[in-house]
C-alpha positions in Angstrom: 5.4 17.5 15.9 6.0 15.6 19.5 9.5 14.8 20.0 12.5 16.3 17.7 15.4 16.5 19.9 18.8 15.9 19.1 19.1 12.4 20.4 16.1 10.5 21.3 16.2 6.9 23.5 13.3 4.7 24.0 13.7 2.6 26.4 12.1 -0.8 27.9 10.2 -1.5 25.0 9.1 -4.2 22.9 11.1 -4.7 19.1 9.6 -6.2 16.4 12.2 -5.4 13.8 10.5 -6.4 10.4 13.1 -9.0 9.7 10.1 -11.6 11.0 12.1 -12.7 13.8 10.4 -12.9 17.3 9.7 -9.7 19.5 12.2 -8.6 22.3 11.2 -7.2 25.0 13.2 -4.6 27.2 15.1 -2.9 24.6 16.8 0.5 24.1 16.7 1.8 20.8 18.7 5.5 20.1 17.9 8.0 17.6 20.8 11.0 16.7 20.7 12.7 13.1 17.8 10.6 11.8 19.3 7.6 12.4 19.3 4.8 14.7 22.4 4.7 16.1 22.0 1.9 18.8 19.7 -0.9 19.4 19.6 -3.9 22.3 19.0 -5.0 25.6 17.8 -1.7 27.7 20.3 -3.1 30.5 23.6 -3.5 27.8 22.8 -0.5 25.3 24.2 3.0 26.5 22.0 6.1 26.4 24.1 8.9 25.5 24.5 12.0 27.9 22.4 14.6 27.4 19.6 12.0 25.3 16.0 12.7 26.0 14.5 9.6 27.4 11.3 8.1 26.6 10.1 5.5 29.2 7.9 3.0 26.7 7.3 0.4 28.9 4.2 -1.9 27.6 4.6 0.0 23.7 6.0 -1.8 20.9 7.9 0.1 18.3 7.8 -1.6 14.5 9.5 -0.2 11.5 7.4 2.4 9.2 4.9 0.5 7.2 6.2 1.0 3.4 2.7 0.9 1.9 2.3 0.0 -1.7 -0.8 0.8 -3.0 -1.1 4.3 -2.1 -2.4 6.5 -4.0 -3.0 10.7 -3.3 -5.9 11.1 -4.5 -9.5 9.4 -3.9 -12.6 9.6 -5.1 -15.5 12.6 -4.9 -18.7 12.0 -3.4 -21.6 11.1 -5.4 -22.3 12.2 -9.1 -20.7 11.6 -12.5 -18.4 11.0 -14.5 -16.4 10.1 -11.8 -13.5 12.4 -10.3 -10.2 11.4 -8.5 -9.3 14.9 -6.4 -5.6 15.3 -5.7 -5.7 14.8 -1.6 -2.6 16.7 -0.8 -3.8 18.2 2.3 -5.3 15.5 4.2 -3.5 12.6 3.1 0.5 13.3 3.3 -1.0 14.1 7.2 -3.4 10.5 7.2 -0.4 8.2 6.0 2.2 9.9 8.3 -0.7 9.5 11.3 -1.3 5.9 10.2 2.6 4.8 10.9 3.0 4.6 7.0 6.5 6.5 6.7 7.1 5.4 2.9 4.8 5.0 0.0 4.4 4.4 -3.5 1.7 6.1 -5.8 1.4 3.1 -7.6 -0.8 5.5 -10.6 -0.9 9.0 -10.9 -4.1 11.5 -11.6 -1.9 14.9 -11.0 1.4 13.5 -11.4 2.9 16.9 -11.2 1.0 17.4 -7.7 2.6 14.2 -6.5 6.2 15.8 -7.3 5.7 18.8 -6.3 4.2 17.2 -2.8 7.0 14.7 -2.8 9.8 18.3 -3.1 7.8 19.8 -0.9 8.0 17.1 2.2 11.2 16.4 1.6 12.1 19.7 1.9 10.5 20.2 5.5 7.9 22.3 4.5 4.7 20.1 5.1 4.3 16.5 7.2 4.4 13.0 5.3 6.1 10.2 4.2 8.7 9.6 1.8 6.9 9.9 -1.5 7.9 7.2 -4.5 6.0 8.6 -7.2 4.2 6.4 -9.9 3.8 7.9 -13.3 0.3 8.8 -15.1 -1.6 5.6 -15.7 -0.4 3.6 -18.7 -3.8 3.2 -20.1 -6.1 2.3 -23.2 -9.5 3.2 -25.0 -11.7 2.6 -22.4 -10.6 4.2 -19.0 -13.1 5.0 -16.6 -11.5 7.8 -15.6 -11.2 11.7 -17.1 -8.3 12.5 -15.3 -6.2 9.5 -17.4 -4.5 9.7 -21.0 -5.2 6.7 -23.2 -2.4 5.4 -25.1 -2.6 5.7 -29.0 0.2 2.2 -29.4 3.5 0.6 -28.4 5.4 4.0 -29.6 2.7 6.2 -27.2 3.4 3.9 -24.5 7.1 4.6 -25.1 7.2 8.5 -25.0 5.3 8.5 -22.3 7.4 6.5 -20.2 10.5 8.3 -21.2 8.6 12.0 -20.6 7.8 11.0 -17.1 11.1 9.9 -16.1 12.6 13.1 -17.3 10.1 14.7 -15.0 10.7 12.6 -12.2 9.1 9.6 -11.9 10.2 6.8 -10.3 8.2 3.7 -11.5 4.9 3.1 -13.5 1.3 1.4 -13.5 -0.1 -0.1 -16.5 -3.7 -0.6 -16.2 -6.8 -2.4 -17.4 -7.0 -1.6 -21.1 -3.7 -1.7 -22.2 -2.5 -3.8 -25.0 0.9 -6.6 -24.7 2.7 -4.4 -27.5 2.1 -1.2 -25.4 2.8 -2.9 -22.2 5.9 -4.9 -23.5 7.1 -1.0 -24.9 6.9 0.2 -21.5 8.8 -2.1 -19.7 11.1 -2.2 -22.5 11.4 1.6 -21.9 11.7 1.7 -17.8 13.7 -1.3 -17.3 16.4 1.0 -19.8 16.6 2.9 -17.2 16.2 1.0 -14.1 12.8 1.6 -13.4 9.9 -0.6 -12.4 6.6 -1.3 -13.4 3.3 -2.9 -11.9 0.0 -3.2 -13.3 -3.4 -3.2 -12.3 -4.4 -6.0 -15.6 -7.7 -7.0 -16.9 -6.5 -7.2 -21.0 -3.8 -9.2 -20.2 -3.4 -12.0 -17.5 -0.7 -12.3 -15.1 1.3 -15.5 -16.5 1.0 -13.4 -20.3 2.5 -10.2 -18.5 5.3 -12.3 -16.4 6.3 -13.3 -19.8 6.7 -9.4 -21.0 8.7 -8.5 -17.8 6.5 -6.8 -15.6 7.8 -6.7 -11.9 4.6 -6.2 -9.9 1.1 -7.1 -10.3 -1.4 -5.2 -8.2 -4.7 -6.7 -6.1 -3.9 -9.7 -6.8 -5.8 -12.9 -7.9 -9.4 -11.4 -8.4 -8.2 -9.1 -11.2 -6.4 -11.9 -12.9 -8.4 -12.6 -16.6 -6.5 -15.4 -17.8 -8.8 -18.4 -16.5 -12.0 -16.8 -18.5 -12.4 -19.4 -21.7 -12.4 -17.9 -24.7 -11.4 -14.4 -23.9 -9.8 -12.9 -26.7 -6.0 -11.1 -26.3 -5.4 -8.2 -25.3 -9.6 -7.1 -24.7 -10.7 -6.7 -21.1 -14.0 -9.1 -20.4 -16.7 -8.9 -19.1 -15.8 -8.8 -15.1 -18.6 -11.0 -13.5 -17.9 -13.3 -16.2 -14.1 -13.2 -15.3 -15.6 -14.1 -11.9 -17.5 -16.4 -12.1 -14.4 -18.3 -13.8 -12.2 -17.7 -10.9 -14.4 -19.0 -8.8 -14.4 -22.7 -8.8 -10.8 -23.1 -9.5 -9.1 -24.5 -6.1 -5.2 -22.9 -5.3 -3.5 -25.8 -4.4 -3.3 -27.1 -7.8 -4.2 -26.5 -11.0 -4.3 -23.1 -13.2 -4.0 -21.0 -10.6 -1.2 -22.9 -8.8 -0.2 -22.9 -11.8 -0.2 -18.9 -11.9 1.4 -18.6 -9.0 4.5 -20.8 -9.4 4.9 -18.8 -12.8 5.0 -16.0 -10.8 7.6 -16.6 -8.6 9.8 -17.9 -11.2 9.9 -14.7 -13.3 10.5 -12.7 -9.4 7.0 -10.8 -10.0 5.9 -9.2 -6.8 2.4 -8.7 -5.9 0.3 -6.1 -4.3 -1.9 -6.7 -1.6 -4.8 -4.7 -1.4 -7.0 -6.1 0.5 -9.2 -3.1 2.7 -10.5 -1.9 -1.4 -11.8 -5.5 -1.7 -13.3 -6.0 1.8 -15.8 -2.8 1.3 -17.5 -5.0 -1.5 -18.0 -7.9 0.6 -21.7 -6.9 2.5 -21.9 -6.1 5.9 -18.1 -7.0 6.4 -16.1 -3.9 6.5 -15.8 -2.3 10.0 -17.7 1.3 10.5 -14.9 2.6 12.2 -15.5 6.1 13.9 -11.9 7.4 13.0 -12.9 6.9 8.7 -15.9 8.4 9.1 -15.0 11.2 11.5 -12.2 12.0 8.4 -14.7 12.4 6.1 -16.3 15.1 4.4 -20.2 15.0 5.7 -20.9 14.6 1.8 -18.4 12.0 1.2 -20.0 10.3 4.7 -23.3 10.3 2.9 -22.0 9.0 -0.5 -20.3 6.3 1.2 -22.7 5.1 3.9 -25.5 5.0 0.8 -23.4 2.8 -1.6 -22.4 0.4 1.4 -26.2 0.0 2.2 -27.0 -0.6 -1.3 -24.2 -3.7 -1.4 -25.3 -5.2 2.0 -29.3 -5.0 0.2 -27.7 -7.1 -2.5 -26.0 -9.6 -0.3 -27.8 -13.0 -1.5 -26.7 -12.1 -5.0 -23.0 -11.3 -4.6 -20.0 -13.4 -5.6 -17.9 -11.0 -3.3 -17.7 -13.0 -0.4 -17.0 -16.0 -2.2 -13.9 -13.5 -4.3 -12.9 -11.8 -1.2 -12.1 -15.5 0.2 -10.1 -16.8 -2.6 -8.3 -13.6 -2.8 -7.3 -14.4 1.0 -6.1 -17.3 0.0 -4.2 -17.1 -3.2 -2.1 -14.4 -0.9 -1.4 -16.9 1.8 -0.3 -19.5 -1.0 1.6 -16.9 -2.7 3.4 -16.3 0.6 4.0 -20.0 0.9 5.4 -20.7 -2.3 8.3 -17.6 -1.7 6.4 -15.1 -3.4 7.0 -11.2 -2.7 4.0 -9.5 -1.2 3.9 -6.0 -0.8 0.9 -4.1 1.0 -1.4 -1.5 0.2 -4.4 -0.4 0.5 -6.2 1.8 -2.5 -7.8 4.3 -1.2 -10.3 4.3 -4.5 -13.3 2.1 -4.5 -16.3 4.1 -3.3 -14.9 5.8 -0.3 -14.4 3.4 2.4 -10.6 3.1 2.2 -8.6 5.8 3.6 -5.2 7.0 3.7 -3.4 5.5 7.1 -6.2 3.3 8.4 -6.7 1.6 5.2 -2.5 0.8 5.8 -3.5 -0.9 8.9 -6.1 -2.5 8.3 -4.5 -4.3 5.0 -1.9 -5.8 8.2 -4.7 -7.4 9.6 -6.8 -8.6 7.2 -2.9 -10.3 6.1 -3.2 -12.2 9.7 -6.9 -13.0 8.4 -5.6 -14.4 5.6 -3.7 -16.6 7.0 0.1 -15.4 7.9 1.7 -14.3 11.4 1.1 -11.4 12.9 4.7 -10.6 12.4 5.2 -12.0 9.3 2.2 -9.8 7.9 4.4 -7.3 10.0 7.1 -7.6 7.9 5.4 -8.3 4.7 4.3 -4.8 5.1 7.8 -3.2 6.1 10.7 -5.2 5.0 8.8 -6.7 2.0 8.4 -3.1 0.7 11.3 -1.8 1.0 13.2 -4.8 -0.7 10.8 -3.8 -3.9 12.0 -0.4 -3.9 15.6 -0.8 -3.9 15.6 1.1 -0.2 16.3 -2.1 2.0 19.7 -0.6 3.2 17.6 2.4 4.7 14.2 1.4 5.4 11.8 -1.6 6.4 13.6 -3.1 9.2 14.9 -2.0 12.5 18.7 -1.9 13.0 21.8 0.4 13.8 22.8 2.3 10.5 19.0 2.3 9.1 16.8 5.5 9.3 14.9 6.4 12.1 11.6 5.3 10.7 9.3 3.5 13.2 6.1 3.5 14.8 5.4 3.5 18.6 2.6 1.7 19.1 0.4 1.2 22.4 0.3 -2.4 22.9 1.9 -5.5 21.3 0.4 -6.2 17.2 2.3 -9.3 17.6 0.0 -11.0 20.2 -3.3 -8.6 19.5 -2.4 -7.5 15.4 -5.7 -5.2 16.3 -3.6 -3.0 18.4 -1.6 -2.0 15.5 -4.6 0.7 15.1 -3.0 2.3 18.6 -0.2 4.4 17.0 0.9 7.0 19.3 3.8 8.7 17.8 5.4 8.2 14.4 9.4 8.9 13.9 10.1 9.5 10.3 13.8 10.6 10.0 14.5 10.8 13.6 11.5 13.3 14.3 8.4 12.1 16.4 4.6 13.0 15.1 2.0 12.7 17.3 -0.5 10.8 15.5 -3.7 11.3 17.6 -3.1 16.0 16.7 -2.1 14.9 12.7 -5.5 13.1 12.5 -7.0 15.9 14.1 -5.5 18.5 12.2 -7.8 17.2 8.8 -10.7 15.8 10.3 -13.3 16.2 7.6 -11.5 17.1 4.9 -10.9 13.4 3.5 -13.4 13.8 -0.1 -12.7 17.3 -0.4 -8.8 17.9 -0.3 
């Protein structure tokens, strides 16, 4: 913990607020009883007596990031069947370091660890962010996982739903193998009770699950099945062959314009994920030193190995060709009023992890094509909108909570320096992000 005193002013600092509108330089913003309380011109707003003043003149403070995609758990080094540990010691710390103040599980493995972690920080008793917790994956025959129940039918799919709400749960996944009458029970089920859910799809395609009500789609367009000839309903295909379909369709017309207009009429969101897809692509990813100095030496290894096996198969892979598309089916989405939400997946094989994966989904947004401030508040405001937590979250104002990021630098001219987090408020209390890192360096593919 850095800074946690009764009421907190920064002063002379840059504001971007996560509404989208332009930064302001020079402003005071106050913090008493975990909220803001004031907000303006550093020569108008009034510091209250007895504040503690924090001189930030050249940082920028943006709201939390709200990430979308963030799962606590991530995959074990090397070996099979494949494992997803629970990460609750090193990740609550990762995403909090990160400047990612509110997340959503977006798909349980230890759904009871995520509550109790979610009681458990909200209770004061370890650091992270406010914890949305996603369900146990709404799955069929065929998941790739151990860790994951596979639903029986539409009646499974129901129970399931309704059990984990009891429990807790605040929204659910759907995922690759599950069938329409399963997936139409679910949100049949959730929606009942004013619940979301999202899916990560490969049985059904995105216009087919718009039509059965889902409200978010995750990773957008390179998971999307539906443009495959001949696949048959409700069976995942073959995924190269899935490719390789997507692949000479253009986005400003045609079936995926098509897609995407569909979208945005039924009010489905989508999930950007785009630091899971950019390890795929060879020799793109950055080796940064932070990611690997998180790491378990073994998970180092495991991860280092698999990425030098992709970049020996360069010549032959349809990734950078994907990873392009998927850049800009987001930006068109964007354009054509869509709701993006960001993520970042920490599943893949390893190269994704908890806080840098947040920010480096914000600028791989600017690569694809939208403002630095705009991908600003597509990871903020955007989120928080999705969640029902507007009022309290995603944007800086007087009356919100005191969630924001002090940054060293200005994202909105160099969106690279939204990496220089120096101290994270959640609630009115200041982390220092540089001593959480610290605190679980190589623990990231252990715990």
């Amino acid at each position: 913990m850095k800074e946690d005193a009764p009421v907190i002013a920064l002063t002379h600092v840059r504001v971007i607020d996560g509404t989208g509108t332009p930064p302001r330089a020079g402003q005071t913003l106050v913090i008493a009883n975990g909220k803001i309380i004031a907000l303006g011109d550093a020569a108008s707003t009034k510091i209250p007596d007895g504040a503690t003043v924090l001189d930030l003149d050249g940082r920028t403070i943006i709201p939390g990031l709200v990430g979308m995609h963030d799962h606590m758990y991530y995959p074990s080094p090397g070996g099979a069947p494949p494992l997803y540990p629970e990460h609750a010691a090193s990740f609550p710390r990762l995403y909090l370091a990160g400047g990612v103040t509110s997340i959503r599980t977006t798909g349980s493995i230890e759904p009871y660890a995520d509550l109790q972690l979610k009681r458990d920080i909200d209770d004061g008793k370890m650091a992270g962010p406010k914890i949305h917790v996603t369900g146990p994956y709404l799955e069929g025959p065929g998941a790739f996982a151990l860790q994951m129940h596979q639903l029986k039918d539409a009646e499974d799919a129901r129970g399931m739903v309704e059990f984990w709400i009891a429990q807790g749960v605040t929204s659910f996944k759907a995922y690759m193998n599950i069938t329409p009458e399963e997936l139409g029970a679910a949100v049949k089920a959730a929606h009942a009770h004013g619940i979301k859910v999202t899916g990560h799809l490969c049985s059904i395609g995105f216009r087919e699950a718009a039509a059965l009500g889902i409200d978010d789609l995750e990773h957008g367009l390179v998971v999307d099945t539906e443009f495959l000839a001949g696949k048959k309903p409700g069976l995942c295909p073959n995924p190269s062959e899935a490719d390789k379909a997507l692949l000479p369709l253009e986005l400003a017309s045609g079936p995926i314009h098509e897609t995407i207009l569909d979208l945005v009429a039924h009010h489905v969101a989508v999930t950007s994920t785009l630091p899971v897809f950019e390890t795929f692509v060879p020799n793109r990813a950055p080796l940064d030193a932070r990611i690997l100095d998180a790491m378990l030496p073994e998970a180092r290894i495991s991860y280092l190995r698999r990425r030098s096996l992709i970049s020996d198969g360069a010549a032959k892979s349809d990734w950078p060709a994907l990873f392009k598309k998927e850049l800009e089916f987001e930006r068109e989405f964007v354009k054509q009023g869509g709701l993006l939400l960001a993520g970042l997946d920490p599943t893949g094989y390893g190269g994704v992890i908890a806080g840098f994966g947040d920010q480096r989904e914000v600028e791989l947004l600017v690569e694809a094509g939208v403002t630095p401030i705009e991908a600003i508040r597509i990871a903020t405001s955007n989120g928080a909108e999705f969640l029902g937590e507007a009022d309290n979250i995603g944007t800086l104002a007087a009356g919100k909570q005191a969630d924001l990021v002090v940054i060293d630098g200005d994202p909105s001219a160099n969106i690279k320096d939204i990496e220089k987090a120096e101290t994270v408020f959640k609630d009115g209390v200041g982390y220092d992000s540089a001593k959480l890192i610290e605190s679980v360096r190589g623990l990231v593919g252990l715990r």
